[in-house]
Residue frames as a rotation matrix with the C-alpha (Angstrom) as fourth column:
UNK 1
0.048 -0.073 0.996 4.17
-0.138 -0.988 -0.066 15.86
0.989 -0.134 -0.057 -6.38
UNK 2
-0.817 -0.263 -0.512 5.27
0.457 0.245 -0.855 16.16
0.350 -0.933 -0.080 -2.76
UNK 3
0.349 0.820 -0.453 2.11
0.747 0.049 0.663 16.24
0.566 -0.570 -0.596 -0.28
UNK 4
-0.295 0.225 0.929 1.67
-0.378 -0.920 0.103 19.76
0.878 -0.320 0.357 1.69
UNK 5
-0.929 0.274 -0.249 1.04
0.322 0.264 -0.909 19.16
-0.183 -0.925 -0.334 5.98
UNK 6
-0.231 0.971 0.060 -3.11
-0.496 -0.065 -0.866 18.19
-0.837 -0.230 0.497 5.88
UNK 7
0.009 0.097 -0.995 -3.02
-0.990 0.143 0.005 16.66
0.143 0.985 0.097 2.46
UNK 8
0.415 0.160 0.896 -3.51
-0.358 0.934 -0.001 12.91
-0.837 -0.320 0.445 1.69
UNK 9
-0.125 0.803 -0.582 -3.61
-0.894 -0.346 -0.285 10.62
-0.430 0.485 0.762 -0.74
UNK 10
0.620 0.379 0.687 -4.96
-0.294 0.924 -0.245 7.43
-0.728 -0.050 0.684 -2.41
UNK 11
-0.479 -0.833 -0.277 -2.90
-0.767 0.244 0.593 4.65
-0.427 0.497 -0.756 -2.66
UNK 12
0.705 0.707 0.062 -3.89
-0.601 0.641 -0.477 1.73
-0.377 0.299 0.876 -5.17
UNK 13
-0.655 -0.680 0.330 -1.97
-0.535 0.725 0.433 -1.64
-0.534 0.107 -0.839 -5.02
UNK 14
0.510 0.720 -0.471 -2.84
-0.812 0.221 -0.540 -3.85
-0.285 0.658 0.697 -7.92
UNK 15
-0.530 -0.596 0.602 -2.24
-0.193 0.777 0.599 -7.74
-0.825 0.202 -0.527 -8.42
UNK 16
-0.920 -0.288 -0.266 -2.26
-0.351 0.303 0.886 -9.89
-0.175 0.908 -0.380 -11.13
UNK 17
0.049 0.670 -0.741 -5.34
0.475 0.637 0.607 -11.97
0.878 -0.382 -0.287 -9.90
UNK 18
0.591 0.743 0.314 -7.30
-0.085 -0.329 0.940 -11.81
0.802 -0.583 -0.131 -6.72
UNK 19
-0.445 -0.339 -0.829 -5.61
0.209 0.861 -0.464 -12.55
0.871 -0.380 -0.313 -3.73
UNK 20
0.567 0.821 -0.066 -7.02
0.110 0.004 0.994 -13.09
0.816 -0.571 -0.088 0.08
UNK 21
0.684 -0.147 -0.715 -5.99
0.730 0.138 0.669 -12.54
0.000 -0.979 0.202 3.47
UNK 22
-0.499 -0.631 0.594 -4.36
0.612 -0.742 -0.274 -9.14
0.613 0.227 0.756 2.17
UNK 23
0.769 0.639 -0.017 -4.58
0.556 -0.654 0.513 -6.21
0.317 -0.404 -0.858 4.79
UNK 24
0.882 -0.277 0.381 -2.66
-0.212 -0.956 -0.205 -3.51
0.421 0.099 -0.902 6.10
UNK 25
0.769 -0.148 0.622 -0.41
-0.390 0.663 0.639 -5.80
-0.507 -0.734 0.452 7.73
UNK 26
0.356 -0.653 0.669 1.24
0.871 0.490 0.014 -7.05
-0.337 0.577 0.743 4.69
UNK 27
0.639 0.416 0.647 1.92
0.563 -0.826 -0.025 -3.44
0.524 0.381 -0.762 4.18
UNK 28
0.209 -0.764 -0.610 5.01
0.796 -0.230 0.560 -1.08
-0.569 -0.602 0.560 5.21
UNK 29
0.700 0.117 0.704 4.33
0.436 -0.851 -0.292 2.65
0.565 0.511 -0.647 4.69
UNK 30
-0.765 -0.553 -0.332 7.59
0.631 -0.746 -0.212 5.12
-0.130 -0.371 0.919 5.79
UNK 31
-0.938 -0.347 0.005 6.34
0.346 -0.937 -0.052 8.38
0.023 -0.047 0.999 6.98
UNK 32
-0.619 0.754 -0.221 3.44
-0.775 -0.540 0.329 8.02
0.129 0.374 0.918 7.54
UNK 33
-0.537 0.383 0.752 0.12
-0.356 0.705 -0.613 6.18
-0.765 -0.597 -0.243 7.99
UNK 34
-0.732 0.582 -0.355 -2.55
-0.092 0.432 0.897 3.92
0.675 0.689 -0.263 5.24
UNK 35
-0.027 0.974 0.225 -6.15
-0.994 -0.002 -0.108 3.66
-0.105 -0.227 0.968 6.12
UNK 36
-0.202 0.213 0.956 -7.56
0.013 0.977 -0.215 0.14
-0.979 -0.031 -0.200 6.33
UNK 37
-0.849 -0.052 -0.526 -7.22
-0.527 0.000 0.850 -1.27
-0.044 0.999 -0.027 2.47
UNK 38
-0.528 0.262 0.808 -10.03
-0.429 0.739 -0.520 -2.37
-0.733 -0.621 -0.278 0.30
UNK 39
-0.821 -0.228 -0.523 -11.01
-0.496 -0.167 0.852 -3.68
-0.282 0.959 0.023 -2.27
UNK 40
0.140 0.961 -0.239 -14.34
-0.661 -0.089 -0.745 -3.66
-0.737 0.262 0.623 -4.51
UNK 41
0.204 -0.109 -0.973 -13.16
-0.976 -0.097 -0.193 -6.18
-0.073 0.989 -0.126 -7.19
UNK 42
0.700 0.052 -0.713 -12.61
-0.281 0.937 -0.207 -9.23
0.657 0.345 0.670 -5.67
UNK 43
0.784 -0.615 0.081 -9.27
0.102 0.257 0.961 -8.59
-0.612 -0.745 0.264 -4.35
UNK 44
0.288 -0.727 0.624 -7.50
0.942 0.097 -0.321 -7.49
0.173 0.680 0.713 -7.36
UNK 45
-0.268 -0.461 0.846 -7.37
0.222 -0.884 -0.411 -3.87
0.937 0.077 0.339 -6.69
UNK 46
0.307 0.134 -0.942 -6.80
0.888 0.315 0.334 -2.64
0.342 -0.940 -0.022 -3.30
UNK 47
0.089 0.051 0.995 -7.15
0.431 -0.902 0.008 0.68
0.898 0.428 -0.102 -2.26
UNK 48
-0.078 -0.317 -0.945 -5.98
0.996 0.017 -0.088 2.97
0.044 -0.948 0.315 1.13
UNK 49
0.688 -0.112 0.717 -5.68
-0.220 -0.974 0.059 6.90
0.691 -0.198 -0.695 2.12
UNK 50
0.202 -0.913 -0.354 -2.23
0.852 0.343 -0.396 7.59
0.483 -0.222 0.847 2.73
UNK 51
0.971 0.033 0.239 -1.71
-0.122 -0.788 0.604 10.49
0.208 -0.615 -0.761 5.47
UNK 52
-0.141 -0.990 -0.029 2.33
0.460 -0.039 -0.887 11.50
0.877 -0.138 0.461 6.06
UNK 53
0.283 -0.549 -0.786 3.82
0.956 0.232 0.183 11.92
0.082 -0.803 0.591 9.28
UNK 54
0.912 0.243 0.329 3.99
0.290 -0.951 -0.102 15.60
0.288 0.189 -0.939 10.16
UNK 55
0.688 -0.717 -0.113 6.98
-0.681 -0.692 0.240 17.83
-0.250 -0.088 -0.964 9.94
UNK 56
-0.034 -0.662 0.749 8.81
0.112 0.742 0.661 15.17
-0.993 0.106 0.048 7.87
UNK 57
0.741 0.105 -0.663 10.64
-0.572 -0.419 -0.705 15.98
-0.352 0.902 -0.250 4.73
UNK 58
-0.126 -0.917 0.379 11.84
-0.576 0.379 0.725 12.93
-0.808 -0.127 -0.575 2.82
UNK 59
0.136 0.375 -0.917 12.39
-0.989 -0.002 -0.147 12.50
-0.057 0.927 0.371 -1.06
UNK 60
-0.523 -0.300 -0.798 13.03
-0.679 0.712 0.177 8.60
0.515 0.634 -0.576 -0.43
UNK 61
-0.366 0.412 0.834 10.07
-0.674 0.501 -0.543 6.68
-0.642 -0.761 0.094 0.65
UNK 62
-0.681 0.139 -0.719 8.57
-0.594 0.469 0.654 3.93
0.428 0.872 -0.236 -0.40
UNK 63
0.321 0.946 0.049 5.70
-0.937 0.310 0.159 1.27
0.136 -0.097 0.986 0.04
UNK 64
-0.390 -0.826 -0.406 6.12
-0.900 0.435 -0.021 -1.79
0.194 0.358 -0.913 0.74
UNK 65
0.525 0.843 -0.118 3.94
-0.813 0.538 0.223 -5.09
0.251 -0.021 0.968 0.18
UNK 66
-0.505 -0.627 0.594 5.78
-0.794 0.607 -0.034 -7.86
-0.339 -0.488 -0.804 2.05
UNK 67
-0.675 0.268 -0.687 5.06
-0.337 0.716 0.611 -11.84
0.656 0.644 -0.393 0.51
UNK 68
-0.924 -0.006 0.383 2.66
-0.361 0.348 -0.865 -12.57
-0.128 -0.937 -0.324 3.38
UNK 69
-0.057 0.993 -0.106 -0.68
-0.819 -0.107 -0.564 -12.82
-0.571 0.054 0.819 1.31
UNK 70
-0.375 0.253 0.892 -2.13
0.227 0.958 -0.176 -15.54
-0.899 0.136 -0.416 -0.78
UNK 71
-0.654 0.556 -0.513 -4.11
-0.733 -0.297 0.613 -15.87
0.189 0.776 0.602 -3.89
UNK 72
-0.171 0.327 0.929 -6.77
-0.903 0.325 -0.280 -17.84
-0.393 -0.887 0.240 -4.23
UNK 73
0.469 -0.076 -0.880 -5.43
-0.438 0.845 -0.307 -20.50
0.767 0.529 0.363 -5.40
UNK 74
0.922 -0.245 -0.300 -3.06
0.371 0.781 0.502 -20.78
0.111 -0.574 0.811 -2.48
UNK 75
0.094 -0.944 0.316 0.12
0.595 -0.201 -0.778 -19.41
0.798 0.261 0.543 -4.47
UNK 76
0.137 -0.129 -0.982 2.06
0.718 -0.670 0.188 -17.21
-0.682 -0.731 0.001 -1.78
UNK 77
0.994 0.096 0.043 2.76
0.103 -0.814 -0.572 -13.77
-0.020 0.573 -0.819 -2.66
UNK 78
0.133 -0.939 0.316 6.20
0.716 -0.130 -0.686 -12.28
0.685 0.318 0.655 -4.31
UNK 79
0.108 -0.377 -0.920 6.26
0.715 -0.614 0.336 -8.91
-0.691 -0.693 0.203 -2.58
UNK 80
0.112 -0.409 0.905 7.32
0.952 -0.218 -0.216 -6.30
0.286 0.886 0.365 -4.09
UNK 81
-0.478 -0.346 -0.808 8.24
0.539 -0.842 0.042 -2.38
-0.694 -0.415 0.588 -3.22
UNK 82
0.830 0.395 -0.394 6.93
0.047 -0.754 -0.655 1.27
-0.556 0.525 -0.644 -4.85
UNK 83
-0.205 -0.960 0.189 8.80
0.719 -0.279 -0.636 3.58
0.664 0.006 0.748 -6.51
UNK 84
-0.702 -0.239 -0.671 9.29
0.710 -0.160 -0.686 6.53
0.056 -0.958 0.282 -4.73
UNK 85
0.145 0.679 0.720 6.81
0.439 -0.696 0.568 9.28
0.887 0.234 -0.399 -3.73
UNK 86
-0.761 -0.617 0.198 7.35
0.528 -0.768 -0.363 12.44
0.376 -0.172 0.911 -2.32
């Protein structure tokens, strides 16, 4: 559903496994800002409060998680994009 001007809401990125050195950084929100992620679980779920960009009305945004993090093993990360939200 498409967010109303004062409205948030919470985003939750989920990897396979833990990974580290993940923060808002690896992170590329259109239209808008993300609270500082975090995550109770280790590092598998990671969690923000998305807030849109007033007076902005656009049905194609997306998220975007950029390969810049780690697991902890080491492995880099893939990346990967939302779909869209409104």
């Amino acid at each position: 559903t498409a967010l109303s001007v004062g409205e948030t809401s919470l985003v939750t990125i989920t990897f396979s496994e833990a990974v580290v050195a993940f923060d808002n950084t690896d992170v590329t929100v259109e239209n808008g800002t993300l609270s500082a992620l975090s995550s109770t679980d280790g590092g598998v779920t990671w969690t923000g409060t998305f807030t849109p960009s007033v007076n902005v009305t656009d049905t194609t945004n997306l998220i975007t998680v950029a390969a810049t993090y780690t697991d902890t093993a080491g492995n880099a990360g893939t990346g990967a994009s939302s779909a869209n939200y409104q």
